[in-house]
DRENVEX-457729 format. One record per residue (C-alpha): x, y, z negated; residue in one letter. Coordinates in steps of 0.05 Angstrom, whole numbers, padded with zeros to 5 digits, always signed. Each point is the difference from the previous one (the first is absolute). Example, Ala and Ser with C-alpha at 12.3 -4.5 7.8 and 13.67 -1.06 7.14 Angstrom:
// DRENVEX-457729
+00246-00090-00156A/+00027+00069+00013S/
END
This chain:
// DRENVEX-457729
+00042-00194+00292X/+00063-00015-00045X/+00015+00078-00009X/-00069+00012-00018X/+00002-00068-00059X/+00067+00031-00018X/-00033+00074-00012X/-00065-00027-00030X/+00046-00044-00055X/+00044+00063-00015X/-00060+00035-00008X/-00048-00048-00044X/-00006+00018-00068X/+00041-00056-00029X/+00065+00025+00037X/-00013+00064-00013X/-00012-00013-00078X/+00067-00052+00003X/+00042+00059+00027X/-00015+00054-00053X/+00009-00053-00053X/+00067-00023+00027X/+00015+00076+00013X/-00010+00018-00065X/+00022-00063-00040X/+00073+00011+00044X/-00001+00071-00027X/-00013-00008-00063X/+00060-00059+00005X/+00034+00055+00027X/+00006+00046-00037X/-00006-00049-00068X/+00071-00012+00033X/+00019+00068+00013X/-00012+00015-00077X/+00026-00060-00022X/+00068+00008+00035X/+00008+00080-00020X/-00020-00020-00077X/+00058-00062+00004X/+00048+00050+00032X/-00010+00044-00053X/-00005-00047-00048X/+00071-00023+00019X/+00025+00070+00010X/-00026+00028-00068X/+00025-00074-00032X/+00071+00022+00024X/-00002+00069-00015X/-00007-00029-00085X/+00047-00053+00012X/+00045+00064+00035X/-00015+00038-00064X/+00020-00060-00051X/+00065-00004+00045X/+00007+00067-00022X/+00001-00004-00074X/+00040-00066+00003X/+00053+00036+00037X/-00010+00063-00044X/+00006-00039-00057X/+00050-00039+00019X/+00051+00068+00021X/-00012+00029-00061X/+00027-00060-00041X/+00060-00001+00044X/+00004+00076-00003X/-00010-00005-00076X/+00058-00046-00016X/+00043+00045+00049X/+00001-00036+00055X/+00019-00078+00017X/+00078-00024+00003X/+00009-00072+00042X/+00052-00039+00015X/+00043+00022+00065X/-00003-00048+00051X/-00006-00012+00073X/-00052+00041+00034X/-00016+00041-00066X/+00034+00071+00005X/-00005+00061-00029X/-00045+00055-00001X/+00047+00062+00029X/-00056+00048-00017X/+00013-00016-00086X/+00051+00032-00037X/+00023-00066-00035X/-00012-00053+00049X/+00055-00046-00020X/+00021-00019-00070X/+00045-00052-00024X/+00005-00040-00051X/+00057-00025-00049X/+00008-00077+00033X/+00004+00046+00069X/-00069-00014+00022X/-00031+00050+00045X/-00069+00022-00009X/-00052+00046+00041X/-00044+00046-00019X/-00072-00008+00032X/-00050+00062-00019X/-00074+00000+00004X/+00003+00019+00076X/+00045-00061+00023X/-00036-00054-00051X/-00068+00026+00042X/+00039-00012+00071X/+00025-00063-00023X/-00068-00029-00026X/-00033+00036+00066X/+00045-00052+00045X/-00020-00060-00050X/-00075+00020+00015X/+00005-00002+00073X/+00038-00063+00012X/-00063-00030-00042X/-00047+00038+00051X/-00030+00045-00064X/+00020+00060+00030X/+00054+00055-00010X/+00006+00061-00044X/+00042+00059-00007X/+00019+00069-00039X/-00003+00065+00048X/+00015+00073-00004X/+00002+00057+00031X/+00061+00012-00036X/+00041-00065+00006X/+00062-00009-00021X/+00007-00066+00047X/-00023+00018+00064X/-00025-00072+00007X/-00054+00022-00049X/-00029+00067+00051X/-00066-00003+00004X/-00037-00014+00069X/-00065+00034+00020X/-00057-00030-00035X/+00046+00004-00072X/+00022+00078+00012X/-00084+00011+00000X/-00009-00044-00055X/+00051+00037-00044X/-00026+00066+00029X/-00076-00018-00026X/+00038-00023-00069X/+00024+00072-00005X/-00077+00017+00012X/-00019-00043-00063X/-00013-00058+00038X/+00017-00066-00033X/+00002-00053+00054X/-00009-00004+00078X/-00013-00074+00037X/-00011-00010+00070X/-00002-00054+00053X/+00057-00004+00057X/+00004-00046+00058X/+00071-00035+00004X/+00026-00060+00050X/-00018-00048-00057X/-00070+00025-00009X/-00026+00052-00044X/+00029+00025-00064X/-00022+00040-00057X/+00041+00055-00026X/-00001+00028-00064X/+00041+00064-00029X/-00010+00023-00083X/+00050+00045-00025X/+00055-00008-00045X/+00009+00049-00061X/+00065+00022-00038X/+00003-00035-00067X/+00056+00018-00049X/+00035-00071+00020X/+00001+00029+00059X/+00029+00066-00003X/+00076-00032-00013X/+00002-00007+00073X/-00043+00047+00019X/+00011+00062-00032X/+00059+00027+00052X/-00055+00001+00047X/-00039+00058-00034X/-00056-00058-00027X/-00040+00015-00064X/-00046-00043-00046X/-00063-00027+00038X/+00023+00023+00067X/-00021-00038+00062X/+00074-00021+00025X/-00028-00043+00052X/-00056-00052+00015X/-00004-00072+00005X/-00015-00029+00073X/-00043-00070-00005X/-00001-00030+00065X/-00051-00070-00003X/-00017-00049+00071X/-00077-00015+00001X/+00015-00047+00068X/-00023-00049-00039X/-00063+00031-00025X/-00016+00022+00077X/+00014-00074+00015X/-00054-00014-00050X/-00037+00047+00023X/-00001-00025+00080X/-00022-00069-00030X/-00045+00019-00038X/-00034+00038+00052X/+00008-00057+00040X/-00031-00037-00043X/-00057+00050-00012X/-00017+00014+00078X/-00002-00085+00001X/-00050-00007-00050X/-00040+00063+00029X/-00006-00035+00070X/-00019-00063-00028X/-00058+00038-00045X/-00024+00044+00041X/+00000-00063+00056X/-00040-00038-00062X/-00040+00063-00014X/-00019+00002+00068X/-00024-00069+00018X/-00037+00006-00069X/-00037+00051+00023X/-00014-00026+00068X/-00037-00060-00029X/-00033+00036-00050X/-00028+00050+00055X/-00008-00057+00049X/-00042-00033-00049X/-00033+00042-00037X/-00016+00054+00050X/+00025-00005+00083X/-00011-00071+00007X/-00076+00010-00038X/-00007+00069+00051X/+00019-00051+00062X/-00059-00049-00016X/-00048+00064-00010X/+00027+00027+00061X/-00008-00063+00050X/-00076-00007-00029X/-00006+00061+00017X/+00023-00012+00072X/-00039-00050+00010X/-00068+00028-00026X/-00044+00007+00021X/+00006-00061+00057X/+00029-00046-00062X/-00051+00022-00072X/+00064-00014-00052X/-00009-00056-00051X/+00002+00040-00069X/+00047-00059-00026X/+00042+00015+00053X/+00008+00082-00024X/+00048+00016-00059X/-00025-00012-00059X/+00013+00024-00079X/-00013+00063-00044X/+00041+00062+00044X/-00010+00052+00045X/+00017-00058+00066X/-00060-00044-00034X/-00046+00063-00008X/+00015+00014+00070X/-00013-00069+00032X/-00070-00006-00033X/-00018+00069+00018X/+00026-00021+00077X/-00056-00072-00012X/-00050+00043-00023X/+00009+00049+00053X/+00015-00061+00056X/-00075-00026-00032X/-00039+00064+00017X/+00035+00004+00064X/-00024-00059+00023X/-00066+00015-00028X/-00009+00065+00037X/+00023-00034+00062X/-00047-00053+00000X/-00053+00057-00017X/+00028+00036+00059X/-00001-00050+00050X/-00065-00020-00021X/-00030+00067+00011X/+00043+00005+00060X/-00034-00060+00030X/-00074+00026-00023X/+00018+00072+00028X/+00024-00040+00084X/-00066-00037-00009X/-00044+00059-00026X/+00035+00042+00057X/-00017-00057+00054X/-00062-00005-00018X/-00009+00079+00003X/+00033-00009+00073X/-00055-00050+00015X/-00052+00038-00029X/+00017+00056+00052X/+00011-00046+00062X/-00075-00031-00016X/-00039+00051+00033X/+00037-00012+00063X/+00011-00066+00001X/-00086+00002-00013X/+00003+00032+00059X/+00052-00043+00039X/-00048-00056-00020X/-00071+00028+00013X/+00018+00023+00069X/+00012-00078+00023X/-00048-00028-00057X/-00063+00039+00040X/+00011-00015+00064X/-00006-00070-00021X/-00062+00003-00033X/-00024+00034+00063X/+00023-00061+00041X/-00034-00050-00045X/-00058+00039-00002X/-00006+00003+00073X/+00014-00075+00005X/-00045-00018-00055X/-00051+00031+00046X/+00023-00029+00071X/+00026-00071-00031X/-00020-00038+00067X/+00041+00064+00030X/+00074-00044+00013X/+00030+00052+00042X/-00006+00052-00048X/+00024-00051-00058X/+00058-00002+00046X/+00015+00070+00005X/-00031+00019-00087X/+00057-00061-00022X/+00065+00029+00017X/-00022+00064-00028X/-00018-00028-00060X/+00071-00038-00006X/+00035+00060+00018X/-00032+00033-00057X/+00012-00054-00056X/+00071+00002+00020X/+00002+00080-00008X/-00022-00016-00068X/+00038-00058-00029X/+00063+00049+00027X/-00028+00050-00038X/-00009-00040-00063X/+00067-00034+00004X/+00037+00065+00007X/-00041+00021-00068X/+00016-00065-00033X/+00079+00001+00020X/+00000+00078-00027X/-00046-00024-00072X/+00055-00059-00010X/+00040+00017-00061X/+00065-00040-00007X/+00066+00011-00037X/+00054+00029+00029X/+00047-00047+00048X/+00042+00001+00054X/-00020-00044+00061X/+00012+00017+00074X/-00058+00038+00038X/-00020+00028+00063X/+00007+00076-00013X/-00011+00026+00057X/-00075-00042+00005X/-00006+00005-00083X/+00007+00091+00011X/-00044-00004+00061X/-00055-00049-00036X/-00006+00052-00061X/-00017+00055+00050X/-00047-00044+00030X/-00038-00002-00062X/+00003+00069-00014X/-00021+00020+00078X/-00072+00014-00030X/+00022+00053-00025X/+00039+00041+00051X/-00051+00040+00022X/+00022+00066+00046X/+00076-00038-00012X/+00049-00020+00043X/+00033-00054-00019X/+00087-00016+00023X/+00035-00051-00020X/+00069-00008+00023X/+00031-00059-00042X/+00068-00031+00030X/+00000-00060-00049X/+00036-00073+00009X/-00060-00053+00004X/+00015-00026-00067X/+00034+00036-00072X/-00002-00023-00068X/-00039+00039-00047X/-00062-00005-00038X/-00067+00003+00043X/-00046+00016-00047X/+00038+00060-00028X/+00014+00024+00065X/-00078-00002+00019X/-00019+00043-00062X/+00057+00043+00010X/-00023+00017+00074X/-00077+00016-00012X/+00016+00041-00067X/+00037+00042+00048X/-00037-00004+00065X/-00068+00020-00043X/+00031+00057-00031X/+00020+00029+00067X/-00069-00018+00039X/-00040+00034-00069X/+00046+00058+00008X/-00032+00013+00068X/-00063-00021-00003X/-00033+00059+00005X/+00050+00043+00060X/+00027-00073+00029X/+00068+00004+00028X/+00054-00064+00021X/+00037-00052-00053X/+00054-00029+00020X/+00035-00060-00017X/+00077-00016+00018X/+00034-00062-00019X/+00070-00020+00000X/+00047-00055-00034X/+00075+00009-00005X/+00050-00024-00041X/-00053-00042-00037X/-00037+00052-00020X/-00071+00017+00028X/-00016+00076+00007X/-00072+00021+00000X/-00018+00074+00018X/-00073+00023-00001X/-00015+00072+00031X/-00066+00027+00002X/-00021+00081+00012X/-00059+00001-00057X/-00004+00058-00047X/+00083-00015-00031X/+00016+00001-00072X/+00002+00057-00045X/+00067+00014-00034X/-00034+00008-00064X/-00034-00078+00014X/+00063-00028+00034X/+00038-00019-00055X/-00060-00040-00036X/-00032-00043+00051X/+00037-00062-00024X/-00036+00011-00065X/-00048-00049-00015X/-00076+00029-00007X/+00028+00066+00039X/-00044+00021+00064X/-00021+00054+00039X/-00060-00031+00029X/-00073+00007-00011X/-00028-00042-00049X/-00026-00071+00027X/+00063+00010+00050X/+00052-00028-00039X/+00025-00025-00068X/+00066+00031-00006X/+00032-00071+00009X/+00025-00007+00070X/+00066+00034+00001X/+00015-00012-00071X/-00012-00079+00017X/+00037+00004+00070X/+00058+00035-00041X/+00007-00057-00053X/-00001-00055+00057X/+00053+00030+00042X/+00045+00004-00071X/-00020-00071-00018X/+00026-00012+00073X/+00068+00036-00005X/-00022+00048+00051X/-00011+00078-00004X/-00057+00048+00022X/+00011+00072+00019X/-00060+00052+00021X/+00013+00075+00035X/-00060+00036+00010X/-00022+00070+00009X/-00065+00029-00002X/-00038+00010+00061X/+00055-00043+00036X/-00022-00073-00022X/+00050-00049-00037X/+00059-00044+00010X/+00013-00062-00044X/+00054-00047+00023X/+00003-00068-00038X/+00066-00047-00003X/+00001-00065-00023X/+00052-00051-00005X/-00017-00067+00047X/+00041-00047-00032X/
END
């Protein structure tokens, strides 16, 4: 019972509406932080590449001033030496101070290390050419300087390291006449690219950023698309499941329970439009079913009394036979009246014959009583034989078996039953009437349920008819012989009942019907 709650929750509309919105709000969030991470890492990337490319002309600048005043000459001193790689790397003055010569190459080493120990980053001049091997190129500058040969003026890229991610950047470097003092010997004209300019800058930081800021991002998604969510599920829970679930259990409970209209959603939207449709509909229903049951009740009684109509010639005759011999008697003893001995014998007869009659009547009376439907314990077995009893009158040239195995009392309404047993037993007896024949009646109860099977071998059923003798007003019969109402009325009772009616029949080979009814 659980499992089946479980799968009708998943499967109401207001989960199913809750899951697509919290589906698609979580993508959207998504991939909102998807974009918004690639456009800050390329925000960050592109924001080093120009600070890369400011580093540059700074540096550029700042080698060509040095390179214009022929290099730089400090102060010798512990841990500055000389360059071996310059023709004049040591020069001394007149007070025997020695200085050293720093070119435009070592003053860009020297302000590369100051860079790094701030964390800024590191830069360096590269050839393919060097004269200090320190300054070879690795791969990613030996492409970069091969592209500059191709007209290319720049090449960046992003490199994983231990410390995180870098950015490197490579421009080249171009022979100016400054330049050419120390440069010439190595076959270098004006506006030659002598070598390139590596710009190495950390972004750890910026990926640091980054990883919070998507931290912070994927926080405030959950939290709106939780808010989003439980937004929506009131709104829908008020405005349109919970509204549905009051419609829904008036609708359950119609039509034993007519639904208050205060009690139906009310307002201006489709759900409103819907519930008064639903009252208006719940209005005519109960309109056409008191209409129905009406009718119902007129077309039992007008089928009864049709019943009656066709037992009264002989039940006429039932009562004439007694009714003259006891005008006979009285008419003899109105003559003899001193005559006690034939008083004697005239009075019994007489008796006998009132008490043939009131039977008679009784039966008629019990069979013309029209009650409502309810269950009460009866004798079936006496209550099946007593409605043959009154149709016996008319089983001329017919043999008449019952075999009933019924328990002396069951629960199920009498009245019903009785109607139900000579709309059936008539239509067999008319359907042989004129070639006679046997009708017989079994009876059985099991598993509270009472099983009634008439079989009779009159003229059978057409196909063509079978499938419309429940129809009220539908008959085969002559006129004057019946109204078309029997079988339609016995088929209404036994659903009113809860029971079930089934006929076989073939022409020429009589019929079948077998009626079930429930007995509690």
């Amino acid at each position: 019972m659980n499992i089946k709650k479980n799968i009708y929750f998943f499967f109401t509309l207001r989960t199913k509406f809750i899951l697509c919105i919290g589906i698609i709000v979580s993508l959207s969030y998504a991939l909102l932080l998807y974009r918004t991470s690639q456009i800050q890492d390329e925000l960050i990337i592109t924001q080093t590449k120009e600070q890369a490319r400011m580093l540059f002309r700074y540096i550029r600048l700042t080698r060509q001033w040095v390179a214009d005043h022929n290099g730089l000459f400090i102060l010798k001193k512990a841990g500055v030496e000389a360059n071996p790689f310059l023709p004049l790397p040591v020069i001394t003055d007149n007070a025997g101070n020695q200085y050293v010569m720093r070119n435009p190459a070592m003053v860009t080493r020297e302000l590369s290390r100051y860079s790094e120990q701030e964390g800024y980053g590191r830069f360096r001049v590269t050839s393919l050419n060097p004269v200090n091997p320190v300054n070879a190129a690795d791969t990613f500058e030996q492409q970069a300087m091969i592209s500059f040969q191709q007209k290319e003026l720049e090449a960046a890229a992003v490199f994983n390291s231990p410390a995180g991610r870098v950015v490197r950047y490579v421009a080249p470097l171009f022979v100016e006449q400054s330049c050419l003092e120390c440069h010439s010997t190595q076959g270098y004209q004006g506006n030659d690219i002598m070598g390139a300019l590596s710009i190495t800058i950390p972004i750890a930081w910026a990926d640091s950023m980054i990883a919070e800021s998507k931290k912070s991002l994927f926080i405030m998604g959950g939290i709106s698309v939780l808010l989003v969510t439980t937004v929506l599920f009131l709104l829908l829970d008020t405005l349109v499941t919970g509204r549905i679930s009051k419609l829904s259990s008036a609708m359950r409970s119609f039509p034993d329970k007519t639904p208050d209209p205060q009690s139906l959603p009310s307002g201006h939207d489709e759900i409103a439009s819907l519930s008064a449709h639903f009252d208006l509909l719940c209005q005519r229903l109960n309109q056409s079913r008191d209409e129905l049951d009406k009718n119902r009740s007129q077309a039992c009684f007008n089928e009864k009394m049709a019943s009656l109509g066709i037992l009264s010639a002989g039940i006429a005759h039932e009562v004439n036979n007694p009714l003259a011999g006891m005008l006979n008697c009285i008419k003899a003893m109105g003559e003899n009246p001193e005559n006690r001995e034939l008083h004697q014998r005239y009075l019994p007869l007489i008796n006998k014959g009132l008490r043939q009659i009131e039977q008679t009547m009784r039966q008629l009376l019990n069979f013309g009583r029209t009650e409502p439907l309810q269950q009460r314990r009866v004798d079936a077995d006496g209550l099946i034989r007593e409605c043959f009893e009154l149709l016996s009158c008319k089983l001329k040239d017919i043999e008449l078996l019952i075999n009933l195995d019924l328990p002396g009392d069951i629960v199920i309404d009498a009245e019903a039953l009785k109607q139900i047993i000579v709309n059936i037993g008539l239509n067999g007896i008319q359907a042989m009437t004129e070639t006679g024949g046997s009708l017989t009646v079994t009876g059985t109860c099991r598993d509270s349920q009472l099983t009634l099977t008439f079989q009779d071998t009159g003229t059978g059923i057409t196909a063509e008819h079978l499938p419309h003798i429940f129809d009220p007003f539908f008959t085969t019969k002559d006129v004057g012989e019946g109204t078309g109402l029997g079988l339609a009325v016995t088929y209404s009772l036994v659903q009113r009942m809860g029971g079930t009616i089934t006929v076989e029949s073939q022409p020429g080979y009589g019929s079948r019907f077998v009626v079930t009814l429930p007995t509690a």
